[in-house]
N, C-alpha and C positions, 0 to 999 in steps of 0.2 A: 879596463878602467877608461881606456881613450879610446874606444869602440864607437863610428859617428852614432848606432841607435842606443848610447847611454844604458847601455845593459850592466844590469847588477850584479855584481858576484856574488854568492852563495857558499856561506864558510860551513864544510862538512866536517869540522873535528870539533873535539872538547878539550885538545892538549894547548894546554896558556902558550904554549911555546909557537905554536905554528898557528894560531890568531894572532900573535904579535908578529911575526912574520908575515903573515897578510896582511898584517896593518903598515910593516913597512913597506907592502906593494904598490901601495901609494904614492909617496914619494918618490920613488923610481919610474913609477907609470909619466908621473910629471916632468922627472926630467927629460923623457925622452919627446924630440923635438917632431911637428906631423908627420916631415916626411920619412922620418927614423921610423914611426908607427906602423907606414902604411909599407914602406920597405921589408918592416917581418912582418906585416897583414899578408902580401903580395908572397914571401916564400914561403909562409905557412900555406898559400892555399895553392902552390904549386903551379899558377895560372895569372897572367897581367887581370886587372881590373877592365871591365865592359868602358 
């Protein structure tokens, strides 16, 4: 959701329960502050940024 090229998520279920829970992924994506972002951008890709 705070990805800098604005890429869209794409919801694979049809159970209410886990669409409402990626609806609250939003909210959380928000509160997390840039550099909290790029902090797990940076250990997810196991490598600093160029």
């Amino acid at each position: 959701m705070r990805h800098p090229a604005h890429i869209d998520p794409v919801l694979g279920s049809s159970d209410p329960a886990r669409i409402r829970a990626c609806g609250d992924a939003a909210a959380q994506a928000a509160a997390m502050t840039r550099d909290e972002w790029f902090a797990l951008y940076i250990a997810a890709r196991g490598r600093p940024l160029p």
